[in-house]
Structure formats: C-alpha cells, structure tokens
N, C-alpha and C positions, 0 to 999 in steps of 0.2 A: 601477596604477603600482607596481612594486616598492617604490621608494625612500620612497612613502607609507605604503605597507602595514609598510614595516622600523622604519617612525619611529612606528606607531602599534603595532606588537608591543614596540619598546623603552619606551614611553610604561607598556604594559600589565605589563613589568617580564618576559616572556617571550622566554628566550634558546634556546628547546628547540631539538638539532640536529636534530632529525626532522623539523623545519617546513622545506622546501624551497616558494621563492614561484614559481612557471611563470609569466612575463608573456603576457598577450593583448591582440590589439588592437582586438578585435571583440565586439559585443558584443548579443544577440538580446535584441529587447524583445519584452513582452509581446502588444504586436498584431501579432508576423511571424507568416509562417503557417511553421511548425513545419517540415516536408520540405524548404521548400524555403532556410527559413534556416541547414540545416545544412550544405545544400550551397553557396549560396554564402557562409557566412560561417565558411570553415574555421578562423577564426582566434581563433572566440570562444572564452570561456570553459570554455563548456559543451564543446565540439565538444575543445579540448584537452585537458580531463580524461579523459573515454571516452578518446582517443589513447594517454593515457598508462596507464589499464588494460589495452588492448590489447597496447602493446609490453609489456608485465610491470611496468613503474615503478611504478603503484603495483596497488595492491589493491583498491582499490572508488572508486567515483565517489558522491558525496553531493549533491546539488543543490537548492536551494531557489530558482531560477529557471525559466522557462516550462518548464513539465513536458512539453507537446507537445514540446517541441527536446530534452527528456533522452531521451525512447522514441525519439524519429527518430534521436536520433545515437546511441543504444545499439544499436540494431538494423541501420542502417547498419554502424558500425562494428564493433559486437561480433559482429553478426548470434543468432538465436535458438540454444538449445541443440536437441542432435539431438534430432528426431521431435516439438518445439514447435510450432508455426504462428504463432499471434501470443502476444507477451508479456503480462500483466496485472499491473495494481498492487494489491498484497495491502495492505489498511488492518486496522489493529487496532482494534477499538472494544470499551467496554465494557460490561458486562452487573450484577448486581444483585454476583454475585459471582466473576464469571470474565473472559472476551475473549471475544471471538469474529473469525475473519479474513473481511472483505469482500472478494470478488476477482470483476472487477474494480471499481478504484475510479477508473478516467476513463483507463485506454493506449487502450480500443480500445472507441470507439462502433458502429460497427457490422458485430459481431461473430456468427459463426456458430455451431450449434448447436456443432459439433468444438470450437470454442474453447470454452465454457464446459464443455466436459468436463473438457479440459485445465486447466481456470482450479480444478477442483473436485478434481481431481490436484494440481496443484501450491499452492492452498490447502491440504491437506489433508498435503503432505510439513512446509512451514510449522508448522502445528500444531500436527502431531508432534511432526518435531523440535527447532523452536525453542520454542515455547509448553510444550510439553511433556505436550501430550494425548495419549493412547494410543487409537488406533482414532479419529477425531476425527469427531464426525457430523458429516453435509452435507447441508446444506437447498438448495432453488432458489426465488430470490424470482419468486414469484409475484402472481396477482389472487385466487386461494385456494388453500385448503389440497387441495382434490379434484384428482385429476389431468388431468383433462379442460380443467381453467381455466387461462387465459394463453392467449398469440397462438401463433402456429404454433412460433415457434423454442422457444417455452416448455417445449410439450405434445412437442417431436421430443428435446430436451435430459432432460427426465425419463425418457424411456424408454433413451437413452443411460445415464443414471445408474442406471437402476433395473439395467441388465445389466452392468454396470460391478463390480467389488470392493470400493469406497468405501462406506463406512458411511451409505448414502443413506438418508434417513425422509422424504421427499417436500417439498412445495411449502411455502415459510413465505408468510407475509404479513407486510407491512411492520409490522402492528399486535403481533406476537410478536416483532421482531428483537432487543428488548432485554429477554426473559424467561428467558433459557437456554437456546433450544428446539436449538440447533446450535453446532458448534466452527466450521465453515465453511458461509459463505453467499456462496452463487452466482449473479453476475449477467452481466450487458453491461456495459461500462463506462458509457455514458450514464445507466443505473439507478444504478449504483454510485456516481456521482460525484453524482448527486444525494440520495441517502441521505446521504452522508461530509458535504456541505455542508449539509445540511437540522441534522443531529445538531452539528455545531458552533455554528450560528446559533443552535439552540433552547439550547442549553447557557448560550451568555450570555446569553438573551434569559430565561431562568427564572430566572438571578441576577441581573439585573437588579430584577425582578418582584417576590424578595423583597426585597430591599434595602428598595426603595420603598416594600413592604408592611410591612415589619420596623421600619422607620425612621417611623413615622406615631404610636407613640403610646410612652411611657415604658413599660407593661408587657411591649408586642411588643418593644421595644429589650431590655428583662430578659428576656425569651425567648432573642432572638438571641443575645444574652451565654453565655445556660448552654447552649447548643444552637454555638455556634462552632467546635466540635472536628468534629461530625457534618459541618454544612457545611464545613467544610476539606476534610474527607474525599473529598467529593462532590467539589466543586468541583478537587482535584487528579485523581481520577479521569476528570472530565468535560474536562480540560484540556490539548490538542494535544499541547503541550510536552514532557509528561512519555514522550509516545507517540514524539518525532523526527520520523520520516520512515518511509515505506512503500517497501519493496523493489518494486522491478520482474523480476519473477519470467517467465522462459522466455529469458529474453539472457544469452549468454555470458561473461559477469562480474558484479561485483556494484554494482545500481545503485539508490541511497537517492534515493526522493523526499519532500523536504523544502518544507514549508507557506512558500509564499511571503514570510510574515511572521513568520519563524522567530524565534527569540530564542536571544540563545545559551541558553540549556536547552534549548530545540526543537532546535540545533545539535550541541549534547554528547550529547543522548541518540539524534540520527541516526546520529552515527558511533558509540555503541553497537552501534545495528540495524546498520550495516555489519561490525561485527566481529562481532556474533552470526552474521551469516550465513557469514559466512567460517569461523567456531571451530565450527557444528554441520555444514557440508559440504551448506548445503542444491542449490545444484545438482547434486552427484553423485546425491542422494538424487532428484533430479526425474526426472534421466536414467533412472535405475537402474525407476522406478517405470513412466513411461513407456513405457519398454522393456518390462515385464512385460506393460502392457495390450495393447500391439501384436501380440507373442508370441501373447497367448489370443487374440485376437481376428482377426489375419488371416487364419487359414484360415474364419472363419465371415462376413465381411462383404469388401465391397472395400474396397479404400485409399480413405482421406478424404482429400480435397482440399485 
C-alpha cells in the first residue's frame, strides 16, 4: 500500500526524491510454482519491477522474494542476452583470503553441459571485472580432482572447458572450495544451491558452537574476550549481509537476488551489487566474451543447442 509505505519512510525521517513507490496488487508467495505465477500474476511485485527495467524506468531489479518468480520474470520479460541459453546466479563466497564466484547458485537445476560453459564465461567476466581478478581460474565442482570423475554432464563439461580460453585447472572437490584453489567455481544450479545453503547454515552453526563452548568456564570467557576482534572478523566475513545479493547473470538487465531474510544491510549492500554491475558494464563484457568463443569455435563444432 503506498499510503503505508509513505507513513513509514516519513516515520524513518526519509524524504529522498529518487524514491518513487510503484503500487501492486499481487503478490507471489513462496509455495507458487514460479512460471506459472509470473504469468498469471502480472500484477505482482516482482513481475512489476522487471517491467519497469524493461521499459528503461529503472536500472536494475533487486529482490529478495521467491527467487524462482525473479529468473521466470527476468527471462520472460528481459529475455537472455545474445548467444546465452539459460541464465545463472553468481554467489560470492569467502575463502581464507580472497572470494571466489559460485555459478550457478539455484536459476537452473537442470542444466546442460552448454550451460555450465557459459556459467564459467560469464562467472569468470564477473570476476574480472567486478571482483577485480585478472585471468580468474576456473574450477568444475566435481566427485574428484581426476578427469575421469563425475557423472556424464561432469566428464563432457571439462573437456568443454579444457578447449575453451578460460583459465581452466580442472575439477575441485567440495573439500577444497574454501582453500583458494579457484576465482570461479562451476556448477548446476541444484549443486550450487546446495553448497550456498550448506556454507550459511554451517557458519551459524560454528558460532553457535563457540559461544557455548567459550561461555562454559571463566578462563574460556578470558579467551573469548582477547580473541573478540579475530572473531568479529570471521564472523562479518562469514555473514550474508555484508555480501547483498547475487546477480542473475545471462538476462538482459540487471537482476539482484536477495536472501529472503534480508536486513536492511543485506538490502544496502544489494543495491550496491546492482550498481557495481551497472558502473563495471558487466553485461556488455558477457556478450563481448561470448561472442569471441562462438567466432573460434564455429567453424570447428556445430551449434549448441
């Protein structure tokens, strides 16, 4: 409802005139199935934003509602950039001392060998240019590090990447994804989305662990005490918020998704990633990239499907 939303921005003491309020009347919950609540629920939320990137009103879509209805309605309506197939969501995660991009992290369960090519392209433009890696390696998560290992999409995808121009070093395993071994790591979305949730849960569940542990006797508490600064450290490192939201990378605009339980810090640092993406040009750079591998590669294979 506008008239709420205007009384609780006047409440917060926020008069900015860049804030323009779009009303909706509709509104996608969590148990619709994604395709088809985009279609008939033109009226929601979600489905009105993408609209309003579409016609040029605004610049990027941010969402922290059913992420199935952001990919449906970005790609309905955005549709993919040229020579894309399907889009994937690129997550940030962190490592001892750097990031590394997960792609994908839950657009597209099941996904073909083409796509995770793509996914290790357009992770790997990401990277680059917003992360700020040069030449970024690319790993494919695997069951091991030998090439031979993983299911058929695994073993056809590696040799994809091995003839590919991509900084490829071969297969990780889940038990390396947070030692440095790669800038980008390449999966399915189904794998992906279960890494990004596994690595959130375990994060509270280890601080949890100390607390409890830390908290049991007056010399562990004087521990904790002079060791508070390290844990802070961790603990902002290890913590969603600081990260926003993960771009949907192959759709023709730019589309931030945002952890269902956002806060506004999860919220301010989304539309960061929206404006990062928009100030480093990462779609021209996808196309641009894209376009090169197709160039070397069509006179040697057929078109991918």
């Amino acid at each position: 409802d506008p008239a709420q939303i205007e009384a609780e921005l006047r409440k917060l003491g926020c008069n900015d005139s860049r804030i323009e309020i779009v009303h909706s009347t509709q509104v996608v919950e969590m148990s619709d199935r994604a395709w088809s609540a985009v279609r008939r629920k033109k009226d929601s939320s979600v489905s009105r934003a993408v609209d309003l990137v579409k016609h040029g009103q605004a610049s990027a879509i941010v969402s922290a509602g059913h992420t199935g209805a952001a990919v449906a309605a970005s790609m309905i309506k955005l549709r993919t950039l040229p020579g894309i197939y399907r889009p994937g969501i690129a997550a940030v995660l962190p490592t001892e001392t750097n990031v590394f991009v997960l792609m994908d992290a839950g657009a597209n369960i099941d996904a073909r060998p083409e796509h995770l090519l793509q996914y290790a392209f357009m992770g790997s433009v990401y990277s680059s240019h917003v992360l700020g890696y040069k030449n970024p390696t690319v790993g494919l998560v695997s069951l091991g590090e030998e090439d031979v290992k993983g299911n058929e999409m695994t073993k056809e995808v590696f040799k994809m990447l091995k003839k590919s121009s991509l900084n490829f070093v071969g297969n990780i395993e889940g038990r390396h994804l947070f030692e440095d071994p790669v800038e980008v790591v390449v999966c399915d979305g189904f794998v992906g989305n279960v890494i990004l949730k596994t690595c959130e849960s375990i994060s509270v569940a280890i601080f949890q662990w100390l607390k409890h542990e830390l908290s049991r006797t007056p010399m562990r508490k004087l521990g904790a005490f002079l060791a508070r600064e390290s844990f802070r450290t961790i603990k902002d490192k290890t913590n969603y918020e600081e990260y926003g939201g993960s771009p949907l990378l192959g759709v023709n605009g730019i589309c931030i998704i945002a952890h269902g339980s956002s806060t506004p810090l999860a919220v301010k640092n989304a539309l960061r990633v929206a404006a990062e993406s928009i100030e480093h040009q990462v779609n021209p750079h996808i196309i641009e990239e894209v376009q090169r591998y197709h160039e070397a590669t069509a006179p040697l294979e057929p078109a991918i499907r």
